[in-house]
DRENDRENVO-956100 format. One record per atom (N, C-alpha, C, O, CB): residue in three letters; z, x, y; atom name; chain. Coordinates in steps of 0.001 Angstrom, whole numbers, plus 500000, padded with zeros to 6 digits. Glycine has a CB too. Layout:
BEGIN
ALA | Z | X | Y | CA | A
...
This chain:
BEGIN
UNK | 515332 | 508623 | 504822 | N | A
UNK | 514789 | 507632 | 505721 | CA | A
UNK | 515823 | 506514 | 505881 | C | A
UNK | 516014 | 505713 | 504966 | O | A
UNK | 513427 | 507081 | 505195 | CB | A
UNK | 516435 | 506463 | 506944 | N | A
UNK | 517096 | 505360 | 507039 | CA | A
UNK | 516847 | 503781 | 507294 | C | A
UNK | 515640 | 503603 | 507132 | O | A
UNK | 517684 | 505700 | 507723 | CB | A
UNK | 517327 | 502857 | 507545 | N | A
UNK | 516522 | 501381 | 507030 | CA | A
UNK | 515697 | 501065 | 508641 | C | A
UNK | 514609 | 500546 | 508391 | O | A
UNK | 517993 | 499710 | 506428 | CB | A
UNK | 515842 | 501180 | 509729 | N | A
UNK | 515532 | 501406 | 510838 | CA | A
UNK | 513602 | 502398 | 510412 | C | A
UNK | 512558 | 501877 | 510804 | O | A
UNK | 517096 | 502323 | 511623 | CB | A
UNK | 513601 | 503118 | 509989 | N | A
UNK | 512412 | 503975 | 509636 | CA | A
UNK | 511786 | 503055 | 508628 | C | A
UNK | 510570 | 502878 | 508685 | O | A
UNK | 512767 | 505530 | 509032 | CB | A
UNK | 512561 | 502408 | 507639 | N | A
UNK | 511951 | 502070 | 506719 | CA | A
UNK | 511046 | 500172 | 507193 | C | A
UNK | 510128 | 499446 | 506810 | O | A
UNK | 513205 | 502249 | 505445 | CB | A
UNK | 512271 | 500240 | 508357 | N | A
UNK | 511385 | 498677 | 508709 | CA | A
UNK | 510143 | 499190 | 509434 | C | A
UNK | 509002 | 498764 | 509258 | O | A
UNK | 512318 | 497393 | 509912 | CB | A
UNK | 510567 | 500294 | 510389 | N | A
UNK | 509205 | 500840 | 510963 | CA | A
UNK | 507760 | 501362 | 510294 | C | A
UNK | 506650 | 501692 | 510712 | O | A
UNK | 509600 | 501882 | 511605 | CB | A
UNK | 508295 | 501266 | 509280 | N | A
UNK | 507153 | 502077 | 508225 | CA | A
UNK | 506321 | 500689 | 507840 | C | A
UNK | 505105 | 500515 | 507755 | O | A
UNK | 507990 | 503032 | 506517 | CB | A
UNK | 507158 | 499988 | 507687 | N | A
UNK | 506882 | 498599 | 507013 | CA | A
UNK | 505738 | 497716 | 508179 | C | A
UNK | 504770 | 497000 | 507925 | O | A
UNK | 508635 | 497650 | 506783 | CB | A
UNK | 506259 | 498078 | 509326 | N | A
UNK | 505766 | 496914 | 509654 | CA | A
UNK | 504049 | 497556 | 510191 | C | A
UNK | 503027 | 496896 | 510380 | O | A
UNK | 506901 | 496080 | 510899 | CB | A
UNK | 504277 | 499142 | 510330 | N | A
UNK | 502833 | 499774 | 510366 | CA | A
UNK | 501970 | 499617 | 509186 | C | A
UNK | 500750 | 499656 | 509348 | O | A
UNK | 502911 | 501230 | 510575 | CB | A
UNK | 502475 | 499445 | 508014 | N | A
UNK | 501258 | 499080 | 507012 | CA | A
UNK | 500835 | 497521 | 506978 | C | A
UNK | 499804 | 497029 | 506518 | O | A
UNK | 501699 | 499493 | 505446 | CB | A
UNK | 502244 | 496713 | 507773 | N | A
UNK | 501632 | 495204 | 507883 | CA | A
UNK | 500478 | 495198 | 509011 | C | A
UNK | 499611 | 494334 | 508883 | O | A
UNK | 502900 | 494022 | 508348 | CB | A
UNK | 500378 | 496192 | 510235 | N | A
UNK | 499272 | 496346 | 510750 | CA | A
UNK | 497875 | 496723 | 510157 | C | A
UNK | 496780 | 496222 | 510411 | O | A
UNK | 499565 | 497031 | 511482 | CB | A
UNK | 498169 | 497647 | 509378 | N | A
UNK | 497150 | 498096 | 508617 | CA | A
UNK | 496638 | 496890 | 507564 | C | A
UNK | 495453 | 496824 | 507238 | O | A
UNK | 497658 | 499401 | 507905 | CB | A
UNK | 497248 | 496314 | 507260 | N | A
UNK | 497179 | 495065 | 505961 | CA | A
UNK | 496488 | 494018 | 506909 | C | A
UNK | 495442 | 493652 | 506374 | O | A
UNK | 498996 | 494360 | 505172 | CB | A
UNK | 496662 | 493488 | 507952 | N | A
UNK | 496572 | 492619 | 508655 | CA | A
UNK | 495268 | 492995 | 509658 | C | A
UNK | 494768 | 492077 | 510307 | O | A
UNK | 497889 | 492404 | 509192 | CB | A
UNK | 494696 | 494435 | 509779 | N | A
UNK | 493677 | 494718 | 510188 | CA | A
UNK | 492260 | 494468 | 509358 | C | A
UNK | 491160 | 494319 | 509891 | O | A
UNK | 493941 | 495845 | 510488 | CB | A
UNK | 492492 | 494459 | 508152 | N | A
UNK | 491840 | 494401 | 507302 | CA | A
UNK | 491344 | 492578 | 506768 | C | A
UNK | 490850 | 492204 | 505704 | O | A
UNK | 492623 | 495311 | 506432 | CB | A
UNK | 491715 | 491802 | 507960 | N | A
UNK | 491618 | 490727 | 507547 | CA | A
UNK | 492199 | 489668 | 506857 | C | A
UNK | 491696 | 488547 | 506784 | O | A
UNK | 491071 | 490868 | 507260 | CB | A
UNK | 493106 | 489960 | 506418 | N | A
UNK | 493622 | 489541 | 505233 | CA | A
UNK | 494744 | 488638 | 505939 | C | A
UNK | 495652 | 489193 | 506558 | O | A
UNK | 494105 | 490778 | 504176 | CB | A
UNK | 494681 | 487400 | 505853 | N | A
UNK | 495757 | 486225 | 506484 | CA | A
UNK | 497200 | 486489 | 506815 | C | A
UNK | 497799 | 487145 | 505963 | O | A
UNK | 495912 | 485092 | 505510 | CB | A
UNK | 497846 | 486137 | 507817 | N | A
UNK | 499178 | 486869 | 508137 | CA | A
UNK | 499939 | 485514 | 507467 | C | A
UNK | 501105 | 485892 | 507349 | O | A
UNK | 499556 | 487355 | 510057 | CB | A
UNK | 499882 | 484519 | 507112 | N | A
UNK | 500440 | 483477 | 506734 | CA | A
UNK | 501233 | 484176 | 505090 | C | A
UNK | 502345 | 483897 | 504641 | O | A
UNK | 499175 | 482149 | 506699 | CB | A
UNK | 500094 | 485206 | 504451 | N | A
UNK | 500619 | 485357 | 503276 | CA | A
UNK | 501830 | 486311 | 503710 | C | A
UNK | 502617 | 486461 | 502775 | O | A
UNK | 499572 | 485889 | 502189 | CB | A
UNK | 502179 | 486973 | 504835 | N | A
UNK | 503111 | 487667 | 505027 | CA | A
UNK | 504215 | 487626 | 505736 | C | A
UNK | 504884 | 488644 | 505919 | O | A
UNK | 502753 | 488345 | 505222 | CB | A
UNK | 504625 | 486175 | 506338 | N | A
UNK | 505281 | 485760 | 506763 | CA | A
UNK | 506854 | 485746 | 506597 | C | A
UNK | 507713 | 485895 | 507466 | O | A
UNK | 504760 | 485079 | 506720 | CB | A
UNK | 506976 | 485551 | 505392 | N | A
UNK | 507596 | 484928 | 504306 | CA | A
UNK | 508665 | 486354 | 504029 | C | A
UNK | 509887 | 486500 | 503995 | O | A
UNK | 506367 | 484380 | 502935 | CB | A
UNK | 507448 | 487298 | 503857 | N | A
UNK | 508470 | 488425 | 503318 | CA | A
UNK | 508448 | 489456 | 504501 | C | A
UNK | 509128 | 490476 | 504385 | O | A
UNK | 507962 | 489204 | 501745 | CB | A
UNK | 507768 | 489264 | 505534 | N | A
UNK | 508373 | 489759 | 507249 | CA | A
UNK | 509903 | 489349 | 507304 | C | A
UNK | 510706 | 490232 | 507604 | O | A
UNK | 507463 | 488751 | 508779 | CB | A
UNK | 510298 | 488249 | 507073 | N | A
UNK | 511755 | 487657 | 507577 | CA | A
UNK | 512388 | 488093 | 506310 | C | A
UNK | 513568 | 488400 | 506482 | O | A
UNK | 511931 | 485824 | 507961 | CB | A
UNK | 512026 | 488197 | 505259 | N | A
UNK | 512968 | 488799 | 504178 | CA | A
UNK | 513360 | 489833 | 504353 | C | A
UNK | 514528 | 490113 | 504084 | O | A
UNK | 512580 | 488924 | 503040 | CB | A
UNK | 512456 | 490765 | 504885 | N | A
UNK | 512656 | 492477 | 504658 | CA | A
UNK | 513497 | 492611 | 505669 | C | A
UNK | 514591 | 493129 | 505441 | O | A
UNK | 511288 | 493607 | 504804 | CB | A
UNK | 513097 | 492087 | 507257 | N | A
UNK | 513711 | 492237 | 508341 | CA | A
UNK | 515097 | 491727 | 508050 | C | A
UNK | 515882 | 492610 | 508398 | O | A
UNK | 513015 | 491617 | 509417 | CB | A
UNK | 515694 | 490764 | 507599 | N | A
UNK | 516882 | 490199 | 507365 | CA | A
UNK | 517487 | 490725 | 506016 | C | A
UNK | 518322 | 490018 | 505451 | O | A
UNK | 516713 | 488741 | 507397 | CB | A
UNK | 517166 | 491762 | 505542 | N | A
UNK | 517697 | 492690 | 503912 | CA | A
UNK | 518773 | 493678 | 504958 | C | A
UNK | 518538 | 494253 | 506020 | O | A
UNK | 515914 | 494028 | 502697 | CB | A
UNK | 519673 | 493603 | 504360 | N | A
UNK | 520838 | 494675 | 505055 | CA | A
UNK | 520306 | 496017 | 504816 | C | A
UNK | 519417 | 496297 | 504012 | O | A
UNK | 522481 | 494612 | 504335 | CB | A
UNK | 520876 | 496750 | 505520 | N | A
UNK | 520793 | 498433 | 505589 | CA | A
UNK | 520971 | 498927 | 504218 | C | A
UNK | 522087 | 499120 | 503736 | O | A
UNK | 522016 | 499182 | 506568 | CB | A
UNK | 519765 | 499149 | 503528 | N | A
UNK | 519800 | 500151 | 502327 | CA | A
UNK | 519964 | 501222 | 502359 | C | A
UNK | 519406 | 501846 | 503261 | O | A
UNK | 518961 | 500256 | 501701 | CB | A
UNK | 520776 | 501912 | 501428 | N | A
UNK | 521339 | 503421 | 500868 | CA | A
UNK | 520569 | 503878 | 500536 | C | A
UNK | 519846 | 503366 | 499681 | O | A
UNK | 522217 | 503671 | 499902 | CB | A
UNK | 520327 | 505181 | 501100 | N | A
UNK | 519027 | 506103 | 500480 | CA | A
UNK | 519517 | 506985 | 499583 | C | A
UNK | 519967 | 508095 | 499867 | O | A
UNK | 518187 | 507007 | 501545 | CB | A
UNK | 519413 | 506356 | 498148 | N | A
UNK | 520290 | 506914 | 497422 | CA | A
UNK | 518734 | 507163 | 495992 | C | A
UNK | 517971 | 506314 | 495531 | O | A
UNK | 521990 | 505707 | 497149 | CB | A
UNK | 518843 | 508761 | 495692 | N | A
UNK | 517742 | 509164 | 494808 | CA | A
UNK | 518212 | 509199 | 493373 | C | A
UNK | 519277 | 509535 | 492855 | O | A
UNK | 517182 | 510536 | 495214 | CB | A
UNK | 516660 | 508577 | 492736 | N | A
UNK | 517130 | 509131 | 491587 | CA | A
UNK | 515526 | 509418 | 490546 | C | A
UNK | 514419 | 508885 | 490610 | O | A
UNK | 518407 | 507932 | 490900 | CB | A
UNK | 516193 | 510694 | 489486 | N | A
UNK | 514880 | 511629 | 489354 | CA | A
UNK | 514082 | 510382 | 488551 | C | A
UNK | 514705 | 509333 | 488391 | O | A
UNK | 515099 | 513386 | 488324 | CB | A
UNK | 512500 | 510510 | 487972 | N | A
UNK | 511993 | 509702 | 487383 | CA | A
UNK | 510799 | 510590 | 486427 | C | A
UNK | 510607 | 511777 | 486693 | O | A
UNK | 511596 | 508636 | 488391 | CB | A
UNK | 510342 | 510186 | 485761 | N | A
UNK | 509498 | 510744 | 485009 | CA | A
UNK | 508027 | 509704 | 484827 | C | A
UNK | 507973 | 508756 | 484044 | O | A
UNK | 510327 | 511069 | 483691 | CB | A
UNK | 506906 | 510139 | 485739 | N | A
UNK | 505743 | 509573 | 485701 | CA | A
UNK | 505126 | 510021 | 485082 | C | A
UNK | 505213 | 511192 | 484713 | O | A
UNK | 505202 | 509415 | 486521 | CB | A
UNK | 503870 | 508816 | 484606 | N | A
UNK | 502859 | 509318 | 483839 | CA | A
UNK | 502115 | 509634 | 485221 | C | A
UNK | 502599 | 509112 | 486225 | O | A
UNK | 502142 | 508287 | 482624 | CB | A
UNK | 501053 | 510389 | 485353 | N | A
UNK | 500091 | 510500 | 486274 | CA | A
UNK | 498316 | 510623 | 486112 | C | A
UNK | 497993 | 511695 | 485600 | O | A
UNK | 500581 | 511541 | 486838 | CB | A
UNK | 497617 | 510081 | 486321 | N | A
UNK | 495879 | 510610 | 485909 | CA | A
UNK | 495694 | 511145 | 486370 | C | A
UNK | 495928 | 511081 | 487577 | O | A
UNK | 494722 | 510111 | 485911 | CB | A
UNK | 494974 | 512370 | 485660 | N | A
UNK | 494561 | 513656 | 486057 | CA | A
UNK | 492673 | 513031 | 486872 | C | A
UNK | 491881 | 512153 | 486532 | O | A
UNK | 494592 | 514966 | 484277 | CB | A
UNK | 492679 | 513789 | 487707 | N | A
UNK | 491318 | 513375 | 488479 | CA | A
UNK | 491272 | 512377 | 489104 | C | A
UNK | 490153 | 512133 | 489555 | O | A
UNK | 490272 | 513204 | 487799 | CB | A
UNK | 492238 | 511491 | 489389 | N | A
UNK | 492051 | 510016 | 490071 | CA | A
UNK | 491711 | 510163 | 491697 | C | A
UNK | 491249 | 509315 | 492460 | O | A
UNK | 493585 | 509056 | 489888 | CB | A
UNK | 492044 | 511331 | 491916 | N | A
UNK | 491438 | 511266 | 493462 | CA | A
UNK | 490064 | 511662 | 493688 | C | A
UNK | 489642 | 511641 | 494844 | O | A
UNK | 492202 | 512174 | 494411 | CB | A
UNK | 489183 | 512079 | 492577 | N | A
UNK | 487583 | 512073 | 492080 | CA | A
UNK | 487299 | 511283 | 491631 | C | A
UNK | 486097 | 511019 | 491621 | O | A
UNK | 487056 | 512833 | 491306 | CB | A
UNK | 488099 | 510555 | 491082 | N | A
UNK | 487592 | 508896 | 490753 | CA | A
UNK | 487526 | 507917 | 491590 | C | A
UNK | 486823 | 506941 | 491327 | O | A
UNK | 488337 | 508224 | 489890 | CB | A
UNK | 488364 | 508015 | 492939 | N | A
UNK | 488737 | 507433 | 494039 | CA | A
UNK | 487635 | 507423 | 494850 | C | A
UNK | 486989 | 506443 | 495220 | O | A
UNK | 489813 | 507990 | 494600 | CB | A
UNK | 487424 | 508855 | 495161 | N | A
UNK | 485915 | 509444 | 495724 | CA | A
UNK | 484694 | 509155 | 495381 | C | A
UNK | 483730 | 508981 | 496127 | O | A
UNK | 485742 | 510637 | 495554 | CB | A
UNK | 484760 | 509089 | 493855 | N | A
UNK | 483152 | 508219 | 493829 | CA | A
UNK | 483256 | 506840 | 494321 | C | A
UNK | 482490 | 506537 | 495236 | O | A
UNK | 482453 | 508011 | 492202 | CB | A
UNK | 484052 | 505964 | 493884 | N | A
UNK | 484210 | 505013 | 494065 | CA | A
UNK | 483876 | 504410 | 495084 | C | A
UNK | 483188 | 503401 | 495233 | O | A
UNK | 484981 | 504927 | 493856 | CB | A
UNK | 484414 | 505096 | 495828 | N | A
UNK | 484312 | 505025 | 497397 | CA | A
UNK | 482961 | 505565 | 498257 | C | A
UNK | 482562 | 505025 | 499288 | O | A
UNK | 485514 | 505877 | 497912 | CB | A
UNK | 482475 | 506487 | 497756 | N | A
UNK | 481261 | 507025 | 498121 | CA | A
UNK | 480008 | 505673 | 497807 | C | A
UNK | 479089 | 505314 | 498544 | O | A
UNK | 481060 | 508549 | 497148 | CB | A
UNK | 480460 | 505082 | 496268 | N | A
UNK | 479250 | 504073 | 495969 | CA | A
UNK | 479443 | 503186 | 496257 | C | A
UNK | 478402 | 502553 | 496079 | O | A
UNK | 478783 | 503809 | 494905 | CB | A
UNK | 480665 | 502137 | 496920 | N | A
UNK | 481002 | 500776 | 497015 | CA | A
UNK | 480769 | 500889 | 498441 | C | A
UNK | 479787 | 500393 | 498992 | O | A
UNK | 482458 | 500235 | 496461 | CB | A
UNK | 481832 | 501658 | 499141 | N | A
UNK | 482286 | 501656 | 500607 | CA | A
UNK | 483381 | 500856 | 500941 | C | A
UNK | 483896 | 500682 | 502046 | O | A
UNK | 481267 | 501240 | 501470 | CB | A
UNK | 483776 | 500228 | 499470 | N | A
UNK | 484773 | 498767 | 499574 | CA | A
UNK | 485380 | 498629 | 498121 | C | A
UNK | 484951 | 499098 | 497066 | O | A
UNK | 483765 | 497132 | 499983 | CB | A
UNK | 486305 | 497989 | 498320 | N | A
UNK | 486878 | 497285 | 497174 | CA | A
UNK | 485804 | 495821 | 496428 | C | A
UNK | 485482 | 494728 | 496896 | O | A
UNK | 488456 | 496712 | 497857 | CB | A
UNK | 485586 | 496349 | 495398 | N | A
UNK | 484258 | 495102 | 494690 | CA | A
UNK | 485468 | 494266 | 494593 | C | A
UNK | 484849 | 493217 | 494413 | O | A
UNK | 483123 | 495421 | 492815 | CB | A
UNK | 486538 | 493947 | 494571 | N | A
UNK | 487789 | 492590 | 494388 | CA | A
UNK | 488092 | 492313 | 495160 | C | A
UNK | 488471 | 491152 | 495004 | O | A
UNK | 488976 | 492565 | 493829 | CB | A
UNK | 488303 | 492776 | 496596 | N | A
UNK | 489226 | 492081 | 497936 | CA | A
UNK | 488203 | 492924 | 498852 | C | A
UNK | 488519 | 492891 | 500042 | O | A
UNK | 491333 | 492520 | 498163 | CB | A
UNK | 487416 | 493434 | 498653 | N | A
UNK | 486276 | 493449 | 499995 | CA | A
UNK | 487446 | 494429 | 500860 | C | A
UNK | 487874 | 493802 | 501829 | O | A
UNK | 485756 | 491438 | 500951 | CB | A
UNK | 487895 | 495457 | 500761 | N | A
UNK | 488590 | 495958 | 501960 | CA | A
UNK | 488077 | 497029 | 502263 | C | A
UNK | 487964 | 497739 | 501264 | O | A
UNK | 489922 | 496144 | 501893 | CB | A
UNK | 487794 | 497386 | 502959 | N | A
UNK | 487040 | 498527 | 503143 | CA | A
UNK | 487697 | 499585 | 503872 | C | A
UNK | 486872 | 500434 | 504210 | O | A
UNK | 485885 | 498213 | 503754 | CB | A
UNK | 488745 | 499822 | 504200 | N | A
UNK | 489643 | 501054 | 504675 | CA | A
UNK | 490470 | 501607 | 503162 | C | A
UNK | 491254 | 501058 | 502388 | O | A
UNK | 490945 | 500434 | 506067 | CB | A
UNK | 489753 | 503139 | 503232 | N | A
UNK | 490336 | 503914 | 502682 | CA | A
UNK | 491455 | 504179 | 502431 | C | A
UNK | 491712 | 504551 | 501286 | O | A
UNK | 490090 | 504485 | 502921 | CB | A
UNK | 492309 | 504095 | 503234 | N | A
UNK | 493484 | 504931 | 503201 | CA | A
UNK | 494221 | 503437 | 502204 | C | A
UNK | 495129 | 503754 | 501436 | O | A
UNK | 494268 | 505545 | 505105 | CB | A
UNK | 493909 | 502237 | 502234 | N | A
UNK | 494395 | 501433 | 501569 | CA | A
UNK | 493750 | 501434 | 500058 | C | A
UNK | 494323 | 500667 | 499284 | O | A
UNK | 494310 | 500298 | 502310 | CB | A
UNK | 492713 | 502133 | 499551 | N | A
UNK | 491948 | 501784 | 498498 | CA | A
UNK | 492581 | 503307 | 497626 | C | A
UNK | 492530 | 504459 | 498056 | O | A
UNK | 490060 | 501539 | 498920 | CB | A
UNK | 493163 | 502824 | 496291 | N | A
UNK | 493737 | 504130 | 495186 | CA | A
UNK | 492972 | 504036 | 494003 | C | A
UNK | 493030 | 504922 | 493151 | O | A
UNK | 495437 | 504034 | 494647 | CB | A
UNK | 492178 | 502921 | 493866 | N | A
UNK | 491381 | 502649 | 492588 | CA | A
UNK | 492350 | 503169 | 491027 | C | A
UNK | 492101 | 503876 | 490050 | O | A
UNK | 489769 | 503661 | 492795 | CB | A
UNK | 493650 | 502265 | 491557 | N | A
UNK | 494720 | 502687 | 490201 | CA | A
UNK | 494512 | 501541 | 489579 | C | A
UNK | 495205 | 501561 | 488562 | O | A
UNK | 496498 | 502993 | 490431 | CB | A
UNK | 493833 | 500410 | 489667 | N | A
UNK | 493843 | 499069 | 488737 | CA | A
UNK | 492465 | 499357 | 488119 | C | A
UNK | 491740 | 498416 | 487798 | O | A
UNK | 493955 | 497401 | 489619 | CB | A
UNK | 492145 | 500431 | 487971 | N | A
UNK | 491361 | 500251 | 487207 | CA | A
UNK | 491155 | 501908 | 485922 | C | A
UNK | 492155 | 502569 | 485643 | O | A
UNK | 490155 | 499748 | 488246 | CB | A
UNK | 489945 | 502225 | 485424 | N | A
UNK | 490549 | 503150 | 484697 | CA | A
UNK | 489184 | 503880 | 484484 | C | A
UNK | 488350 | 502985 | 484350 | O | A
UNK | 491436 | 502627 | 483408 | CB | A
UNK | 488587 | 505084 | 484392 | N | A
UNK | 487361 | 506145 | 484237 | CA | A
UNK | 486805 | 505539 | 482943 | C | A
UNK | 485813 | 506033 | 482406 | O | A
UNK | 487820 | 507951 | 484072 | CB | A
């Protein structure tokens, strides 16, 4: 992904972030940072994660019984991973 994709990527989840209500004032700040960060090297390297087994059934109830985040009230899915918290 080159930095061109990566601002584009960026600025579709600031839509998504910003649909959800959530004040554009807090994102201001690091709009002009990211946009003004020079062209990053897409340069890999391997990593070794821990991962939870079932978290996307944990996600699913979650979501089935709230409809929302009980901490920031957000209610679009595709933003909610229920990783701050734990089964």
């Amino acid at each position: 992904m080159n930095a061109s994709d990566q601002v584009q990527e960026y600025l579709e989840g600031m839509k998504i972030i910003k649909s959800c209500g959530l004040s554009g004032v807090h994102f201001k700040s690091l709009d002009n940072a990211l946009l003004a960060t020079p062209a990053m090297e897409g340069k890999e390297k391997e990593a070794v994660v821990k991962v939870r087994i079932n978290q996307d059934k944990f996600r699913e109830k979650l979501i089935n019984k709230y409809k929302k985040c009980c901490l920031c009230n957000v209610n679009m899915n595709e933003l909610l991973v229920a990783s701050h918290i734990k089964p």
